[in-house]
mmCIF file of the N, C-alpha and C atoms, coordinates in Angstrom:
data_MODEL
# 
_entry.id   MODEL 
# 
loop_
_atom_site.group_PDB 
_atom_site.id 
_atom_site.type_symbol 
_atom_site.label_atom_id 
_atom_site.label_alt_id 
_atom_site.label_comp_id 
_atom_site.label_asym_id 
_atom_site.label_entity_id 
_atom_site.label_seq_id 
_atom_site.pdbx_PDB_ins_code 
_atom_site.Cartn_x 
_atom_site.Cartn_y 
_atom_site.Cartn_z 
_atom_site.occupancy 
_atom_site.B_iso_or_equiv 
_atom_site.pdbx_formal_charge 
_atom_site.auth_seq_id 
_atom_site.auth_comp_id 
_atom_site.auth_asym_id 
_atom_site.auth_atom_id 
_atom_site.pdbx_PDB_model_num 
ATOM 1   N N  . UNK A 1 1  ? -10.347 12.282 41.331 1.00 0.00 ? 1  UNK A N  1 
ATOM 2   C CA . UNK A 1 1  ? -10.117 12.702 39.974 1.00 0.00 ? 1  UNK A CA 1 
ATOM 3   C C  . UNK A 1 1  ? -11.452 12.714 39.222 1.00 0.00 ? 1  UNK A C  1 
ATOM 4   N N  . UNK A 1 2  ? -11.925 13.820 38.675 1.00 0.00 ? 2  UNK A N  1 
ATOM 5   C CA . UNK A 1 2  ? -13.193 13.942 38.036 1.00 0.00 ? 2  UNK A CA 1 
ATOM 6   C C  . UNK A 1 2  ? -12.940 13.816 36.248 1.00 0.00 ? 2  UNK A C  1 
ATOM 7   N N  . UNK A 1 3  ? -13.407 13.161 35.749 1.00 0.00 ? 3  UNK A N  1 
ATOM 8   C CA . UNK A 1 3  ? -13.293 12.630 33.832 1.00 0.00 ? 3  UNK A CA 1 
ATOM 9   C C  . UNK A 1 3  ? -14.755 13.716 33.239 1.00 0.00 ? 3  UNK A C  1 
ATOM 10  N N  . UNK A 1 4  ? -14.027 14.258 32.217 1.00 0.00 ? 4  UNK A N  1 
ATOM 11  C CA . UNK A 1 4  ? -15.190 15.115 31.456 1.00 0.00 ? 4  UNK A CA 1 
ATOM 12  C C  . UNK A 1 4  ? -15.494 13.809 30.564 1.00 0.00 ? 4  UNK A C  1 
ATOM 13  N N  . UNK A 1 5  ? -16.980 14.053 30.510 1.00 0.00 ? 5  UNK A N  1 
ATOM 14  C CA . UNK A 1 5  ? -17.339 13.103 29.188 1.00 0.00 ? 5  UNK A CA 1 
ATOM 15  C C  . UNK A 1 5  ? -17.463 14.543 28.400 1.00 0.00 ? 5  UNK A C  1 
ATOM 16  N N  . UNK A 1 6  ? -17.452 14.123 27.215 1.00 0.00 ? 6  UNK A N  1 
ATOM 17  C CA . UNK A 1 6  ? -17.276 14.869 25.874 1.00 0.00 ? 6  UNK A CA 1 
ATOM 18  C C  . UNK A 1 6  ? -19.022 14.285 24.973 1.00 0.00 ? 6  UNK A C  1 
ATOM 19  N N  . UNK A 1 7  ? -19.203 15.607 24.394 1.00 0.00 ? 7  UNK A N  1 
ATOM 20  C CA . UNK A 1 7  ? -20.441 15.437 23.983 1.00 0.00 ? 7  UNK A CA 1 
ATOM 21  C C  . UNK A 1 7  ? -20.769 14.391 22.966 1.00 0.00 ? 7  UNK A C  1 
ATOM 22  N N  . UNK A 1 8  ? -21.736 14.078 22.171 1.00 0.00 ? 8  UNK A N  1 
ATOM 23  C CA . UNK A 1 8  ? -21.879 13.186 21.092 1.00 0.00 ? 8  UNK A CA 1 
ATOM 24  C C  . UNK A 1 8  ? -22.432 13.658 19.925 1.00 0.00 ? 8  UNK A C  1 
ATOM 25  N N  . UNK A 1 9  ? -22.031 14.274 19.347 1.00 0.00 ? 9  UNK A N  1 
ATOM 26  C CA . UNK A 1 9  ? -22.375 15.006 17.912 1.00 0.00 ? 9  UNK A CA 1 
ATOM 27  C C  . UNK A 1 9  ? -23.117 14.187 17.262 1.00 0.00 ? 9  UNK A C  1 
ATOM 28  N N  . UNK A 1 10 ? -24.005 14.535 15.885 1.00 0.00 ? 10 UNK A N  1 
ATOM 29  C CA . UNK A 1 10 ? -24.595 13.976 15.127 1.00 0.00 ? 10 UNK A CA 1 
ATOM 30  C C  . UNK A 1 10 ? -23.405 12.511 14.520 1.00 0.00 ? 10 UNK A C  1 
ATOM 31  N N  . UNK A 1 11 ? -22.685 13.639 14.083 1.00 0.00 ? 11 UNK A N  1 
ATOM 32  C CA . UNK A 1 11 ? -21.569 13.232 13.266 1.00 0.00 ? 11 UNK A CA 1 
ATOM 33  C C  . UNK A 1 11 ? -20.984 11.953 14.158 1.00 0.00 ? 11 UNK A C  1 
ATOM 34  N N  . UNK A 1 12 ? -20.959 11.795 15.236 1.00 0.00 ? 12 UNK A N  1 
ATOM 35  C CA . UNK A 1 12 ? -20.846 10.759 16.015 1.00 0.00 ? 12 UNK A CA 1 
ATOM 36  C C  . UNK A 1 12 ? -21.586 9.528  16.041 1.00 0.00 ? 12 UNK A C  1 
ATOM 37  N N  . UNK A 1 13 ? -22.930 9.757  15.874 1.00 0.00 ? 13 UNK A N  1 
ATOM 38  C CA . UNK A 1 13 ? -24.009 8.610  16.019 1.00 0.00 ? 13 UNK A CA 1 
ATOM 39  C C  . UNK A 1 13 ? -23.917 8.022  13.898 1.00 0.00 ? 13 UNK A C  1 
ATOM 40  N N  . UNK A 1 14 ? -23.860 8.798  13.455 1.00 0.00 ? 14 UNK A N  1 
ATOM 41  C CA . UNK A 1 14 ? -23.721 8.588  11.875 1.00 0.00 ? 14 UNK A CA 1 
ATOM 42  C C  . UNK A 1 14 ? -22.930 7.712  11.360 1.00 0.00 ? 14 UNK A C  1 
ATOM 43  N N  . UNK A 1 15 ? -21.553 8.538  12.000 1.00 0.00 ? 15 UNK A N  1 
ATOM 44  C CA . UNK A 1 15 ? -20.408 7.374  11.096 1.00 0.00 ? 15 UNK A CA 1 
ATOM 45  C C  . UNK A 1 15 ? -19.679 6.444  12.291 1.00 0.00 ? 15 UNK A C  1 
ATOM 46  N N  . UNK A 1 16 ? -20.558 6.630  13.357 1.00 0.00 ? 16 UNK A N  1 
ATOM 47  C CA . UNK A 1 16 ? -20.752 4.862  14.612 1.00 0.00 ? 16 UNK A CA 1 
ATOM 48  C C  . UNK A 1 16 ? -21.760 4.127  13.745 1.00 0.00 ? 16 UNK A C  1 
ATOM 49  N N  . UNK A 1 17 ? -22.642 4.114  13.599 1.00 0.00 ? 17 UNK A N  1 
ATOM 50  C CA . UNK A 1 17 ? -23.331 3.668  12.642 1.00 0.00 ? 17 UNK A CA 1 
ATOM 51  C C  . UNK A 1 17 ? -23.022 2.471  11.577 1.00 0.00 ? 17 UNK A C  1 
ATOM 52  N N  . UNK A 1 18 ? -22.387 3.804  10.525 1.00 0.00 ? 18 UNK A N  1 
ATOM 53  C CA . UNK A 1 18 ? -21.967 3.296  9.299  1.00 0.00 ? 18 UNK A CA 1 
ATOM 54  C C  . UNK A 1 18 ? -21.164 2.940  9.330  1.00 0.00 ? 18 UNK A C  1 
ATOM 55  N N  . UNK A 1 19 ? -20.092 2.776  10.751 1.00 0.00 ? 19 UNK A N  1 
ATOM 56  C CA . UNK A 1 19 ? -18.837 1.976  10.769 1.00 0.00 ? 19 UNK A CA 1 
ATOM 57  C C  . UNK A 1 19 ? -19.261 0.163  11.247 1.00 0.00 ? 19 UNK A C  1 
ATOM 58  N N  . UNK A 1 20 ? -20.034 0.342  12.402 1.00 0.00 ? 20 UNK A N  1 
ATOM 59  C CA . UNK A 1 20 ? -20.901 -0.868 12.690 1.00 0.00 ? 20 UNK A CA 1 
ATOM 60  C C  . UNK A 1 20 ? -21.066 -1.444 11.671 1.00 0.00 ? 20 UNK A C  1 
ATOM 61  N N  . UNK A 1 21 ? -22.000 -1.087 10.513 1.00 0.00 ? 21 UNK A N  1 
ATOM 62  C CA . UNK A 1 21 ? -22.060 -1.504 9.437  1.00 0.00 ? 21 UNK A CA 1 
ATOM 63  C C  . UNK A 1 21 ? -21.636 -2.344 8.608  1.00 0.00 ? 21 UNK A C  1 
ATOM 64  N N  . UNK A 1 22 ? -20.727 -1.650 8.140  1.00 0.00 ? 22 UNK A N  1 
ATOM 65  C CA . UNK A 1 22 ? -19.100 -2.133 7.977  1.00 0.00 ? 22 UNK A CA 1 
ATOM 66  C C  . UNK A 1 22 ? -18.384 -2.871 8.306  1.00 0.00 ? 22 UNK A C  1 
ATOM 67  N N  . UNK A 1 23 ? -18.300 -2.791 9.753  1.00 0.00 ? 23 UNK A N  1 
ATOM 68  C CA . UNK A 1 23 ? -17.625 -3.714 10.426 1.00 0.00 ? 23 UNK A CA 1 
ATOM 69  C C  . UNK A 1 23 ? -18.111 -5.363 10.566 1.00 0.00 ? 23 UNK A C  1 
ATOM 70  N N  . UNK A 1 24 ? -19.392 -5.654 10.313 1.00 0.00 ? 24 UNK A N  1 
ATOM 71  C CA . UNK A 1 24 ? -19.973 -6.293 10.115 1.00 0.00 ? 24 UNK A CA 1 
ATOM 72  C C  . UNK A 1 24 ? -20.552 -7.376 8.668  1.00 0.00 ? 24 UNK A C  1 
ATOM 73  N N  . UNK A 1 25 ? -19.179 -6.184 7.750  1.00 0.00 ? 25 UNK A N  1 
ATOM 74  C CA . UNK A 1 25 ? -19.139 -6.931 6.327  1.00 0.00 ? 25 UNK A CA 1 
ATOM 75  C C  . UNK A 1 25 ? -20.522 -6.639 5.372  1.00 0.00 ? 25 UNK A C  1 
ATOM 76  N N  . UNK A 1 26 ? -21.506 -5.703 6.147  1.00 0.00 ? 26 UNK A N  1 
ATOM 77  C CA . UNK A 1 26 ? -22.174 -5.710 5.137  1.00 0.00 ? 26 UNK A CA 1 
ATOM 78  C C  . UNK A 1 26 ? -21.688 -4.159 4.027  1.00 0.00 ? 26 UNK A C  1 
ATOM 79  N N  . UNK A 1 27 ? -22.588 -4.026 3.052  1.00 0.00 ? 27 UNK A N  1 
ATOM 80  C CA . UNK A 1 27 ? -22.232 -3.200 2.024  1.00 0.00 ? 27 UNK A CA 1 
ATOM 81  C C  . UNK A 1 27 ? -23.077 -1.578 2.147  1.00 0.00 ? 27 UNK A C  1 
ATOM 82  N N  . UNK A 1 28 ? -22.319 -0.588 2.447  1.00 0.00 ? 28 UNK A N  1 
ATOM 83  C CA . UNK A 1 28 ? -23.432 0.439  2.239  1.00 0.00 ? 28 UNK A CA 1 
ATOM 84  C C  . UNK A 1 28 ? -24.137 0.811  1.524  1.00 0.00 ? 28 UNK A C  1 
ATOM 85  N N  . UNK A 1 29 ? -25.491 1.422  1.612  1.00 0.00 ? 29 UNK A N  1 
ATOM 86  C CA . UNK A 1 29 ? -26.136 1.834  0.326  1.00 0.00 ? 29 UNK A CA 1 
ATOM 87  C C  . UNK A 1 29 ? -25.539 3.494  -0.142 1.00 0.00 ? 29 UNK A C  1 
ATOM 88  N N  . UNK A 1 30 ? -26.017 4.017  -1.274 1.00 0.00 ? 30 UNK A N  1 
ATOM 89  C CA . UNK A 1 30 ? -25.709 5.191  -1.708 1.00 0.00 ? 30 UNK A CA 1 
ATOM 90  C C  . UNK A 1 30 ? -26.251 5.644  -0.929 1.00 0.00 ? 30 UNK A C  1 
ATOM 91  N N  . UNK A 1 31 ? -27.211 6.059  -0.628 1.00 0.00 ? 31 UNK A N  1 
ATOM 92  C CA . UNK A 1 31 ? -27.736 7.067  0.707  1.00 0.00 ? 31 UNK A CA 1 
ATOM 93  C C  . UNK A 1 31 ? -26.547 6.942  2.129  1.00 0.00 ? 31 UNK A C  1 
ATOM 94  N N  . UNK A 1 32 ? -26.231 5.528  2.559  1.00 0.00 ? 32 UNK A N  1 
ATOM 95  C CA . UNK A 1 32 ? -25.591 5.859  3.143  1.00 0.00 ? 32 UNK A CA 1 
ATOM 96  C C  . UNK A 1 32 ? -24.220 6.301  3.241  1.00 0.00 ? 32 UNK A C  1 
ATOM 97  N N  . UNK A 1 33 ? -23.659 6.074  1.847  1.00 0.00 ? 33 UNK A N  1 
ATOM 98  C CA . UNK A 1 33 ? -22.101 6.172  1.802  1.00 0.00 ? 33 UNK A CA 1 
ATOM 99  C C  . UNK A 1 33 ? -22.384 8.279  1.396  1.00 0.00 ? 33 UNK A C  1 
ATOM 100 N N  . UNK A 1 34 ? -23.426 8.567  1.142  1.00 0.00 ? 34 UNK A N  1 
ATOM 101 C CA . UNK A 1 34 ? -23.338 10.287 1.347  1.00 0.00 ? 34 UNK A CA 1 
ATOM 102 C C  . UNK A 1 34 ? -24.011 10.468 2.420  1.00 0.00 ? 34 UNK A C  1 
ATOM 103 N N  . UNK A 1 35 ? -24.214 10.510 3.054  1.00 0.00 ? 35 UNK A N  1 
ATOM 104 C CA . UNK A 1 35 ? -24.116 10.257 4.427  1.00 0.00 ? 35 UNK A CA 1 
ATOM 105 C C  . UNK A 1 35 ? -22.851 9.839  5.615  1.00 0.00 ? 35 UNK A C  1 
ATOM 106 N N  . UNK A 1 36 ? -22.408 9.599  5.285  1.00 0.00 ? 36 UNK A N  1 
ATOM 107 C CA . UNK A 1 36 ? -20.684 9.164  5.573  1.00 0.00 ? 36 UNK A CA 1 
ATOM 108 C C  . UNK A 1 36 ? -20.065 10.633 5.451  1.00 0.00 ? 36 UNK A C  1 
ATOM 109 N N  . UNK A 1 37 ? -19.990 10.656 3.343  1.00 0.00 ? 37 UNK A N  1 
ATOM 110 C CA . UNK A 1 37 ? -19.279 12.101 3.248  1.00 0.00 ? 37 UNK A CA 1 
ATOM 111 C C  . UNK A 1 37 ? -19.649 12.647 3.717  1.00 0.00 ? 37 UNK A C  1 
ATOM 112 N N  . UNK A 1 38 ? -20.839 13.083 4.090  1.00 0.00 ? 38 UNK A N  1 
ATOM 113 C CA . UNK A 1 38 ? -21.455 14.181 4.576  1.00 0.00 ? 38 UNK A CA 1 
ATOM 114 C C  . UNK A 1 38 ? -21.214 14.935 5.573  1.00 0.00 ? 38 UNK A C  1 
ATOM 115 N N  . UNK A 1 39 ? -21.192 13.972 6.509  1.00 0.00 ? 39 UNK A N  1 
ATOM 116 C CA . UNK A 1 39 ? -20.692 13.747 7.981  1.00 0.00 ? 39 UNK A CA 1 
ATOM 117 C C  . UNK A 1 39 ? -19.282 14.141 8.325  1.00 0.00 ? 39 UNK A C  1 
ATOM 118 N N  . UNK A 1 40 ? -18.252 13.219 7.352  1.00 0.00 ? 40 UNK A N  1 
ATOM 119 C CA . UNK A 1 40 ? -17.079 13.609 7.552  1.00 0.00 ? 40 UNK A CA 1 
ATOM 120 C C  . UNK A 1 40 ? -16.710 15.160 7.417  1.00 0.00 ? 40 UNK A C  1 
ATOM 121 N N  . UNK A 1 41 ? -17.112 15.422 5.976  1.00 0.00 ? 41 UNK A N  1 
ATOM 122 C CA . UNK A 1 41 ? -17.004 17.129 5.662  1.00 0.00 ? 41 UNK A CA 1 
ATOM 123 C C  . UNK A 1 41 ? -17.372 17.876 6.544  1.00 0.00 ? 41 UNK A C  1 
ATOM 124 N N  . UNK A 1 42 ? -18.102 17.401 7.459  1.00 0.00 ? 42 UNK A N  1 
ATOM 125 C CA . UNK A 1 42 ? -18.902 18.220 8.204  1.00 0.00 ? 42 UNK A CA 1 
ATOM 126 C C  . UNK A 1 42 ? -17.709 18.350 9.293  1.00 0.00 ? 42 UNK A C  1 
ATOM 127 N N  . UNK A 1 43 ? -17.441 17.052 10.029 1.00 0.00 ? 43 UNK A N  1 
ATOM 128 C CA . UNK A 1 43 ? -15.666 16.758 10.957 1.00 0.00 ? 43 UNK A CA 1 
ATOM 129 C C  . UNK A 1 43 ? -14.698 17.658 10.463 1.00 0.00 ? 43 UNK A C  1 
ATOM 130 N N  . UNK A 1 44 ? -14.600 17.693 9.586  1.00 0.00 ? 44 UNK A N  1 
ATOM 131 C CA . UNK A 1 44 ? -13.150 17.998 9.019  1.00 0.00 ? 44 UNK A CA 1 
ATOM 132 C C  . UNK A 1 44 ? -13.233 19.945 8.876  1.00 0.00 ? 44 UNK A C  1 
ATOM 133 N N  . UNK A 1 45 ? -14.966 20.150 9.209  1.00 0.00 ? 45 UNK A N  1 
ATOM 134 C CA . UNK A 1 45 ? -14.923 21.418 8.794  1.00 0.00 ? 45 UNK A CA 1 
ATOM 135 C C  . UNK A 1 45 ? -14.618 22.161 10.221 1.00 0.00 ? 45 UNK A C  1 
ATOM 136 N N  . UNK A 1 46 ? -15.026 21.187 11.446 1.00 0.00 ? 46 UNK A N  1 
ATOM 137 C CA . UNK A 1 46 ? -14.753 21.711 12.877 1.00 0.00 ? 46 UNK A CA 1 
ATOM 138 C C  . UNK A 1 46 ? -12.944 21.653 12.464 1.00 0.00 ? 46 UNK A C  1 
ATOM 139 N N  . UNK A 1 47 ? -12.462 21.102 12.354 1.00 0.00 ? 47 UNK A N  1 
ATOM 140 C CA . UNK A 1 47 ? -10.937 21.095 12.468 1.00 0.00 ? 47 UNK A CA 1 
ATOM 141 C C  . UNK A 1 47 ? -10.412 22.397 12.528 1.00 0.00 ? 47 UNK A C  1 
ATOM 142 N N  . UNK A 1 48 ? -10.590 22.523 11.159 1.00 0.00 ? 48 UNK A N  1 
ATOM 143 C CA . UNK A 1 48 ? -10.674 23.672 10.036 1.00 0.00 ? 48 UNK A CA 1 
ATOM 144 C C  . UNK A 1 48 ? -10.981 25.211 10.021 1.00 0.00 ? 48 UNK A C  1 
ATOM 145 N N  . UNK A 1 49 ? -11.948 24.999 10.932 1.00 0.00 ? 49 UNK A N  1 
ATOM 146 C CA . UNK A 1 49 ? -12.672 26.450 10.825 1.00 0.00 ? 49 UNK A CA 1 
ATOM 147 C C  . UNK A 1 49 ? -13.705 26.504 9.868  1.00 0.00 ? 49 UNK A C  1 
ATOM 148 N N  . UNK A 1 50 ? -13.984 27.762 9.915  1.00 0.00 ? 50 UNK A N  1 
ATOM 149 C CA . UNK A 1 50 ? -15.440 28.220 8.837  1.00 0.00 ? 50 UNK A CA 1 
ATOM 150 C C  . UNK A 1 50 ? -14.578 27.692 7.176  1.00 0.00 ? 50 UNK A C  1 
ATOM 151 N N  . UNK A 1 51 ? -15.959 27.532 6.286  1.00 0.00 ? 51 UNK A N  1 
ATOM 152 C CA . UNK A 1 51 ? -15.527 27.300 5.099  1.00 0.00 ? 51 UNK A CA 1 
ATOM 153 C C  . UNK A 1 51 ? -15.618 29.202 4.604  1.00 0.00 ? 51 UNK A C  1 
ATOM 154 N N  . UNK A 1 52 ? -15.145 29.280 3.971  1.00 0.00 ? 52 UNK A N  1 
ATOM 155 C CA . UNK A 1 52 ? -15.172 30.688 2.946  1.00 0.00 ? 52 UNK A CA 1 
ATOM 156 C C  . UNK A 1 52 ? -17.010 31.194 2.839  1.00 0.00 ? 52 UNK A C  1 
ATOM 157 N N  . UNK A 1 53 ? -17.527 29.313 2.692  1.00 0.00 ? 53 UNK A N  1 
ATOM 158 C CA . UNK A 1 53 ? -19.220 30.096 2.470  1.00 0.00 ? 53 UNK A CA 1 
ATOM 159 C C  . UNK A 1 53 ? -19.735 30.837 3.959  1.00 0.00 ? 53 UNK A C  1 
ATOM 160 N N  . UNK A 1 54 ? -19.012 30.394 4.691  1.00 0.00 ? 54 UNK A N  1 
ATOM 161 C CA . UNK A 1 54 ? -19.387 31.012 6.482  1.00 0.00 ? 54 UNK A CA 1 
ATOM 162 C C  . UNK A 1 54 ? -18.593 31.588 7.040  1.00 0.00 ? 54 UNK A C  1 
ATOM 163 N N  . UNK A 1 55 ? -17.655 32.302 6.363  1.00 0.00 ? 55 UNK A N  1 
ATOM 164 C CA . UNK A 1 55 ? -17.011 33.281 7.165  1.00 0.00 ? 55 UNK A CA 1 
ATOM 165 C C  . UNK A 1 55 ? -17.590 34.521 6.752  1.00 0.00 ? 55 UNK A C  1 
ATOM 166 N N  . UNK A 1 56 ? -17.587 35.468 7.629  1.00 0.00 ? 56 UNK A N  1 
ATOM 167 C CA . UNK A 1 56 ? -18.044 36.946 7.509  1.00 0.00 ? 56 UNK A CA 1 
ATOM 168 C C  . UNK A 1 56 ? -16.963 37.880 7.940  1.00 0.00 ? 56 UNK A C  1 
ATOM 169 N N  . UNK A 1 57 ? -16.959 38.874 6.777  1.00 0.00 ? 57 UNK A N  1 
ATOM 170 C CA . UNK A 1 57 ? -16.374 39.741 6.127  1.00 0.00 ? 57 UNK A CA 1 
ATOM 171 C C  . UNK A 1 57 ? -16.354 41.096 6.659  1.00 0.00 ? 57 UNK A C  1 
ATOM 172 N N  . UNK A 1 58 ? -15.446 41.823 7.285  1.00 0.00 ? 58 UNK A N  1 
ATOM 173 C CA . UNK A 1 58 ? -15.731 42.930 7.524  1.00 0.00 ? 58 UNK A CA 1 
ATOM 174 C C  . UNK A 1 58 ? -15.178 43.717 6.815  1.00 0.00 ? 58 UNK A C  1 
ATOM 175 N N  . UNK A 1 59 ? -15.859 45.216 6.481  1.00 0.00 ? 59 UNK A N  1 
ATOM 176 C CA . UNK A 1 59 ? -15.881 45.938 5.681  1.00 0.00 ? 59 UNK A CA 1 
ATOM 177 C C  . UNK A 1 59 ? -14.229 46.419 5.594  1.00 0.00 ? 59 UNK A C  1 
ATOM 178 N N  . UNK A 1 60 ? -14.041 46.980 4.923  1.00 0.00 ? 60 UNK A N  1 
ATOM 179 C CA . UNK A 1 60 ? -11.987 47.975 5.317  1.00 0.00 ? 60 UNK A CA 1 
ATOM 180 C C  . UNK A 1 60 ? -12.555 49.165 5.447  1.00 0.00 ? 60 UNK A C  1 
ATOM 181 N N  . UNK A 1 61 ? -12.119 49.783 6.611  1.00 0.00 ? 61 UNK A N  1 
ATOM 182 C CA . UNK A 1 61 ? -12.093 51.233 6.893  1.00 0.00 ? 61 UNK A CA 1 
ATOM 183 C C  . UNK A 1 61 ? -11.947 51.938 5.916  1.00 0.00 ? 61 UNK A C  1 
ATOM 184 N N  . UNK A 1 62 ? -12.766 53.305 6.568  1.00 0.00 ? 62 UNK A N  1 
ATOM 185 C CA . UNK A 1 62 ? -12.689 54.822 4.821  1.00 0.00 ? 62 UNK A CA 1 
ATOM 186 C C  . UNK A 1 62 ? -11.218 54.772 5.391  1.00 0.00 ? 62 UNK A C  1 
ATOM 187 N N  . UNK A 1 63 ? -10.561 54.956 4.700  1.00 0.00 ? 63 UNK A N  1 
ATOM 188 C CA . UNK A 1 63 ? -9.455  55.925 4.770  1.00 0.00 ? 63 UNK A CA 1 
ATOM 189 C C  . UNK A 1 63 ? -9.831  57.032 5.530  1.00 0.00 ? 63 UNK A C  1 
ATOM 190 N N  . UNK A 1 64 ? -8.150  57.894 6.246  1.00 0.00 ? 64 UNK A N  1 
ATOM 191 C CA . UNK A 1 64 ? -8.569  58.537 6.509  1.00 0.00 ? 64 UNK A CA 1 
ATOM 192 C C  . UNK A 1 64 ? -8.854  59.736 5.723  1.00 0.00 ? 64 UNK A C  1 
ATOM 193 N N  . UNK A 1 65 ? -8.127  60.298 4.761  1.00 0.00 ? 65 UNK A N  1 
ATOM 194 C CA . UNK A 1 65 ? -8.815  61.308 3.914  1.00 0.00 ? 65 UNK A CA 1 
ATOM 195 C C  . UNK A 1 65 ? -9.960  61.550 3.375  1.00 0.00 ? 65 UNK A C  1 
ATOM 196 N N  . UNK A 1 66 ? -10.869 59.785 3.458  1.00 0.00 ? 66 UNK A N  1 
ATOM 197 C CA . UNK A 1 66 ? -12.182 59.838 2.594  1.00 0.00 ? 66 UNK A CA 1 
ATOM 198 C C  . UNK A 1 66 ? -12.844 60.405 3.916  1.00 0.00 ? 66 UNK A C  1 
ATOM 199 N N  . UNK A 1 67 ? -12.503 60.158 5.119  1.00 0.00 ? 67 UNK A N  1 
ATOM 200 C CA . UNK A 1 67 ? -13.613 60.398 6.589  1.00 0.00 ? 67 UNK A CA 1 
ATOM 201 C C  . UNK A 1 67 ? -13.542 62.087 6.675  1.00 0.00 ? 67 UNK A C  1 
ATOM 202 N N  . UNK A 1 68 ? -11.711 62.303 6.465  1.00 0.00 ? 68 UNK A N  1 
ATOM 203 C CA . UNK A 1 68 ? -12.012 63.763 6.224  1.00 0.00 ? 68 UNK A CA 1 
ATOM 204 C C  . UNK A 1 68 ? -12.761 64.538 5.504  1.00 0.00 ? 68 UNK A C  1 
ATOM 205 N N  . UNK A 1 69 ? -13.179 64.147 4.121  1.00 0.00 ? 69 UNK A N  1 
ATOM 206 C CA . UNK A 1 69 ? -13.990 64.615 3.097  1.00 0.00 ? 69 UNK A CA 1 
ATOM 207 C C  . UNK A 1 69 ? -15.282 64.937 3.610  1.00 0.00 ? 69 UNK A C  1 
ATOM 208 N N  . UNK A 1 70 ? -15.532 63.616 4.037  1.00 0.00 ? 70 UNK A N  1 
ATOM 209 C CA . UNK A 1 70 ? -17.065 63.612 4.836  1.00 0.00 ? 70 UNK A CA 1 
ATOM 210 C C  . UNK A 1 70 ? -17.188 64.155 5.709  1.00 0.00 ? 70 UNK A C  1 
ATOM 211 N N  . UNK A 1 71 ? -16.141 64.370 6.433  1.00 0.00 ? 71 UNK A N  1 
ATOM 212 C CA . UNK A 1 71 ? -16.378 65.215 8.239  1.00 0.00 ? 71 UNK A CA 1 
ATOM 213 C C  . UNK A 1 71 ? -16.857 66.804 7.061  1.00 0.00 ? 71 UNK A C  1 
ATOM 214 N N  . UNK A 1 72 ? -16.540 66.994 6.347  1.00 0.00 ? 72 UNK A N  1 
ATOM 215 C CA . UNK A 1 72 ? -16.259 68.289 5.271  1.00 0.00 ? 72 UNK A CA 1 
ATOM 216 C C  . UNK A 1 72 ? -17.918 68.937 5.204  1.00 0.00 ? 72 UNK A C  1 
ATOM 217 N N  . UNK A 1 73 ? -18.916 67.679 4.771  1.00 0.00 ? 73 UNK A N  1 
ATOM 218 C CA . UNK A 1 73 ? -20.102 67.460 4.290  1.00 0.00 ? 73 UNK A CA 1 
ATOM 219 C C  . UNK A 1 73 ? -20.743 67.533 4.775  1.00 0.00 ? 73 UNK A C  1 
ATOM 220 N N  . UNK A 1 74 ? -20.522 67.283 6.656  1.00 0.00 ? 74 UNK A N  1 
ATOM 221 C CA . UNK A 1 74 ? -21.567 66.795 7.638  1.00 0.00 ? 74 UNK A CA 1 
ATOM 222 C C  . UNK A 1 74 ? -22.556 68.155 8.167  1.00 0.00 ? 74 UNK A C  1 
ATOM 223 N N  . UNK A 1 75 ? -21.629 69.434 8.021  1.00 0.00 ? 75 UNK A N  1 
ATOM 224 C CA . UNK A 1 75 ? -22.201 70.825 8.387  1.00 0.00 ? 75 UNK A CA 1 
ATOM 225 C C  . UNK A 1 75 ? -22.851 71.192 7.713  1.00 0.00 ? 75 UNK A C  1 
ATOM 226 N N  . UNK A 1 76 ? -23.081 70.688 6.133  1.00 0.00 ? 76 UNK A N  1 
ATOM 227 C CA . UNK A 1 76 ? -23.932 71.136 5.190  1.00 0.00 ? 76 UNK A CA 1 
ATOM 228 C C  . UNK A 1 76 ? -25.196 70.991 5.016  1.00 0.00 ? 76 UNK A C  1 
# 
């Protein structure tokens, strides 16, 4: 039986980290608690899919009457 290991993302070493941390009773600093969010948003955006700022848009087809117009134009 062969086991995939699975990769280790940033987002992995970050909030292992800041959970250690934690776990350990001490207190995060502001740098690190955005750093945390950061990270997570970042998790939650693989879930998810693209945010709206990273998805790309494809155009909507001419119609066909506008292509006809133009097929109209092209001999001119």
């Amino acid at each position: 039986m062969v086991e995939q290991i699975g990769t280790i993302t940033s987002a992995d070493i970050v909030l292992g980290m800041l959970g250690r941390k934690l776990g350990s009773g001490q207190e995060l600093t502001m740098a690190e608690t955005l750093m945390a969010f950061t990270e997570m948003a970042k998790t939650r955006m693989n879930y998810y899919g693209p945010s709206p700022a990273n998805m790309r848009l494809k155009p909507p087809p001419l119609p066909e009457d506008v292509r006809g117009v133009l097929a109209n134009y092209t001999g001119i």
